[in-house]
Every structure is written in structure tokens, then in C-alpha cells.
N, C-alpha and C positions, 0 to 999 in steps of 0.2 A: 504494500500500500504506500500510496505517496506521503514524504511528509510534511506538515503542512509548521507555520509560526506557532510558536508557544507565545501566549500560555491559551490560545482558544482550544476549547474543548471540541470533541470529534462530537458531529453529530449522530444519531438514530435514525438509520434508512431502513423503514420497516413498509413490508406488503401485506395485504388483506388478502389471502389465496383463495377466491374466489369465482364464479364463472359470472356473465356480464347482467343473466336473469336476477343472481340469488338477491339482490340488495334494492330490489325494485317493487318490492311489499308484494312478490304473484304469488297465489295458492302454490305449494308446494306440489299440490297435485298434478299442476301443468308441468313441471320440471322437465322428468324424460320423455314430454312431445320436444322441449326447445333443444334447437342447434347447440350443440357442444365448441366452442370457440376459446377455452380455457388455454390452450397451445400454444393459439396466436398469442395472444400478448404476453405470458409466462417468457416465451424463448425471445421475444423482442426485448423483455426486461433483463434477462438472465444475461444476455451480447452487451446490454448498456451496462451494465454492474462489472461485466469482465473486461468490460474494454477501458473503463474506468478504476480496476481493482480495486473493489468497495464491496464488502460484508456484509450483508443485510439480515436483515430478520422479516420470516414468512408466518405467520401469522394462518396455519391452514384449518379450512375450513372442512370439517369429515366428510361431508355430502363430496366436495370438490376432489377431498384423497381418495375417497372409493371409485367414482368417476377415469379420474387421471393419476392411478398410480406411480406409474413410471417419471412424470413431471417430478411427484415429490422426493423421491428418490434422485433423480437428477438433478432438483434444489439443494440436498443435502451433500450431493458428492460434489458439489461447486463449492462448497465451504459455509454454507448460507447454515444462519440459527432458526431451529424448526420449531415454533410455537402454534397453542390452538387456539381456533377463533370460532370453538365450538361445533357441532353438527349439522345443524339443520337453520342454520342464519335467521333464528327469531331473536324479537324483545325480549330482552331478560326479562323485561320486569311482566312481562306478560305468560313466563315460563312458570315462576313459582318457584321457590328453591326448591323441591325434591326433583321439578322435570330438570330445572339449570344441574344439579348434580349428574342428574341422568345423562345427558346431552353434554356435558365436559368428561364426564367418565367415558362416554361413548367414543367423543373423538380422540380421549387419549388412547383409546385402545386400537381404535383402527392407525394414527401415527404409530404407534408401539408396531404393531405389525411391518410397517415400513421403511422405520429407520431407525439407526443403532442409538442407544442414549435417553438420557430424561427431558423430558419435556418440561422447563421452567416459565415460558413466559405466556399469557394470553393477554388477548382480546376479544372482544364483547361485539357482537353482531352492530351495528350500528351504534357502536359507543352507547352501551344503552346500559351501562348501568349507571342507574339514576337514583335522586333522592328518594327514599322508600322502599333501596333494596340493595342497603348497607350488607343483609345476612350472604349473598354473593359472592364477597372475602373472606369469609367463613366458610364455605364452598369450596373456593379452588384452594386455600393453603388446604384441605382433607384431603384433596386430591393430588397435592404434591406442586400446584405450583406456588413460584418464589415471587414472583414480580407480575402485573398486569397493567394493562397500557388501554386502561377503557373509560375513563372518567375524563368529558373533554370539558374545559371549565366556561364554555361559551352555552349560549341560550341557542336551543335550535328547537324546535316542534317536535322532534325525533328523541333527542338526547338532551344533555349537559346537566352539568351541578357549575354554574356561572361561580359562584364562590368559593370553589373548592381550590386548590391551590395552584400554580400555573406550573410548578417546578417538581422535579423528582421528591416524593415524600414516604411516609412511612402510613400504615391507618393503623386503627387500632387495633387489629387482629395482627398488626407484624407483618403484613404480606407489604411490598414494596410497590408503589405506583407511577410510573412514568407517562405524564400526560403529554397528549400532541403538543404542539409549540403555537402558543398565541403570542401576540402582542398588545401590549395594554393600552390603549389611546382612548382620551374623553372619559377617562372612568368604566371605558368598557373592554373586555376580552377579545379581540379580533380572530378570529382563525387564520390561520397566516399558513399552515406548512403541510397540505396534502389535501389529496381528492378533489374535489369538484371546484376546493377554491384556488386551488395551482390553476385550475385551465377560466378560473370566472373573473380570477381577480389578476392586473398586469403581471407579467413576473419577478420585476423587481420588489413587490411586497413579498411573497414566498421567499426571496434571498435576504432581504432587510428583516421578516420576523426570525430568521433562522441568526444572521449575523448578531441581530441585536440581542439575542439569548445571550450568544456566545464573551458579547462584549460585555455584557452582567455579568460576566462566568459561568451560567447555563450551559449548560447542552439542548440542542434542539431534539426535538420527533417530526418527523417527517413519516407521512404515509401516500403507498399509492397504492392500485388494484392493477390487476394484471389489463384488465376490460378497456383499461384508458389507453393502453397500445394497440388497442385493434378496433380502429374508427368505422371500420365497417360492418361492426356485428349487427342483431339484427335489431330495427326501430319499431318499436312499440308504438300504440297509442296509449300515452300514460297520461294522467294530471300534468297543468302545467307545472304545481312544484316540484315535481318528479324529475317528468321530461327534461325540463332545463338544465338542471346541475347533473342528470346523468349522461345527457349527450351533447351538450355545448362544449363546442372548443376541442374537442376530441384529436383533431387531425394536427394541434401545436402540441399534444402531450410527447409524445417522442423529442423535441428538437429542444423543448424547454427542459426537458428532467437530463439530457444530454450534456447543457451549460451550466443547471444545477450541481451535476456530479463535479464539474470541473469546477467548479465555483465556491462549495462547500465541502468541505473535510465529511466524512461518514463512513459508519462501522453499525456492524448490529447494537441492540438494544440490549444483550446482555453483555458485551464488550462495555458499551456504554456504563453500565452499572457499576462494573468491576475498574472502569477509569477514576469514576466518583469515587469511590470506598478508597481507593490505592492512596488519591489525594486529598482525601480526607484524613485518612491514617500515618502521612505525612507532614502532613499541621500538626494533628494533636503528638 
């Protein structure tokens, strides 16, 4: 990996491993009528990260590792960190804790079948664990993971806990949280570093929320889906809040996350952890 000026910290280049349907609220029932397109943008992502020599974290979705086995097995032997992002891409808080158990136990098993090693980190189907389903943390450390990356501290209709904290922290269960990267303008949270706002919003905010973490001494999170590299999958007619931020701007996500990688230092999200802790344990 390149190296970049001390003392900014490496950011968190993490993906949502899912296919282009699962994040679009459809009955799961329709699933195996839809096109299968997961390849395409998986292999267009996996060429920008290598051609960049940047570590990522995959973030896989069970439905998507039963699907395309051999993808995640070729995520893993590219050097990529293998975390769950549950089974069946619902609301947590619409799960319940014994189904959210069910459904992270689930996809750790079908991962476990696939690749060698523990499973430490998740993410939550749409950033959806939200206020009112704190017992979720409770959940995944029983199941063995360390760290989760699902609390975004912005208001959105779908997600967020707006108050919660912008920076890597700890909760009360001990389990570790590493939230996406906002920036704070007006009093308010902006989302600044992945998904729908990389292609909505210019790209110099994506590089300015990511840098001005770093100039705080943050670490950024950065996320993307595989779906945002393959501008031709197939168009829905969905809501307009849908529609928009799932298919606008599609055809600049290759050229933008390309000057990104060059632009911003990144490593996976459990590298990330273990930067914090070293220099942490350095201070004290």
C-alpha cells in the first residue's frame, strides 16, 4: 500500500455486498425472478481497489453469498476483510431481536462455510439500527462480533440516531462502533462519504468530509455497493424517493471512487481499529 503524510489517519473503505434489487424495499419474494448482476460491479470494484492497492472491508450480505459464492471467496483471497451485513437485507428494527439473532446467526454460518476465519465486523441493512433497538448490540457481541458500523448519526426516513456520536466509540455492551463519516455544518450532521451521496452530492464534499475527519484526527468510513458500478442494471419503476438516490448519477461512480482512491489514504475497517488502539496505547 502507498504511503501517504503522517500524522492523517488511513481511512475505512468498506462495501455493502449486495445485489442492485436487495436495498430497494421489493418483497423478497420477487428476488429469484430478478436478473442476477452482482459480478458486474463486484469485479469492477475489486480492479479499482487492486489497481489502487487499498484493503477494504465487504460487508456480505447471506442472500448475496448463497447467490455468488465464488465472488466471496475471491473477495477474500484478494486480501479484502469479510464482515456480515446480515441475511435477508430487512429493518432491524422491524426484525425483532430473536429474528435479528436468527438472521446474523444465519449469515454467519453460510460466511463460515466460505471463508477461512472469524467474522468480526457488521452492518445493519440500511443503517437501520435505530433508537429503540439499542438490544441489537447485545445480539451481535452473543454472536461473536467485535465492532459494527451501523448507527449513521444523520436524520434520514430510513435510519439514523442524528445524536449519536460522529467518531469511533464504544456502547454500553463493549461492542465497538464505527460510524460512516459526516460533517458537521449549521448544527447539523451532513453525510458526506458513501452511497447515493458520493454520486448526489459534487465530489469535492465526499473528499472535504473525508479530509476534514482526518484533519480533526478522525478516521473516515467511506461506503459503496457493488450496484453503483454497473449503471446498466435493470430500472424499476420505484417512488420518486427511491428512484433518485438509487439511480442518479450512476455512470460518474467508476471515475469518481477512481480519484477518490488516489486522493484519500484507505484500508479496511478492522485495520482501521487496530491503527486507533496502537495510537492510542502510544499516548497513554
Amino acid at each position: 500500500m502507498r504511503s501517504w503524510p503522517d500524522p492523517s489517519p488511513t481511512n475505512a473503505f468498506t462495501v455493502d455486498f449486495e445485489d442492485w434489487y436487495h436495498g430497494i424495499e421489493l418483497d423478497p419474494s420477487t428476488w429469484p425472478s430478478l436478473e442476477k448482476r452482482l459480478e458486474v460491479g463486484t469485479l469492477a470494484l475489486l480492479e479499482l481497489l487492486q489497481e489502487q492497492s487499498v484493503t477494504a472491508t465487504f460487508f456480505i450480505l447471506g442472500d448475496a453469498a448463497e447467490q455468488h459464492p465464488d465472488l466471496v471467496r475471491e473477495i477474500a483471497a484478494q486480501g479484502h476483510e469479510i464482515g456480515t451485513h446480515g441475511t435477508r437485507h430487512q429493518f432491524v428494527y422491524n426484525l425483532g431481536k430473536d429474528e435479528f439473532r436468527k438472521d446474523v446467526a444465519y449469515s454467519l454460518e453460510i460466511l463460515g462455510g466460505l471463508v477461512s476465519g472469524p467474522i468480526y465486523g457488521h452492518r445493519a441493512p440500511y443503517f437501520s439500527i435505530t433508537e429503540g433497538c439499542e438490544w441489537a448490540f447485545e445480539v451481535l457481541q452473543e454472536c461473536g462480533i467485535r465492532y459494527d458500523s451501523s448507527v449513521f448519526p444523520v436524520k434520514n426516513y430510513r435510519y439514523g440516531i442524528p445524536g449519536s456520536p460522529r467518531w469511533r466509540h464504544h456502547r454500553d455492551s463493549g461492542l465497538v462502533e464505527l460510524p460512516p463519516t459526516t460533517w458537521r455544518f449549521a448544527g447539523c450532521n451532513l453525510p458526506t462519504a458513501g452511497g447515493a451521496y458520493f454520486r448526489l452530492f459534487p465530489y469535492t464534499l465526499s473528499r472535504f468530509g473525508l479530509t476534514q475527519a482526518n484533519a480533526e484526527g478522525h478516521p473516515g468510513v467511506f461506503y459503496i455497493h457493488p450496484w453503483e458500478l454497473d449503471p446498466d442494471h435493470p430500472r424499476l419503476a420505484l417512488p420518486y424517493r427511491v428512484r433518485v438516490p438509487h439511480y442518479y448519477n450512476l455512470r460518474a461512480t467508476r471515475s469518481r471512487l477512481r480519484r477518490l482512491l488516489s486522493d484519500v489514504p484507505f484500508t479496511s475497517a478492522s485495520e482501521v481499529l487496530v491503527e486507533l488502539t496502537d495510537a492510542e496505547t502510544a499516548v497513554s
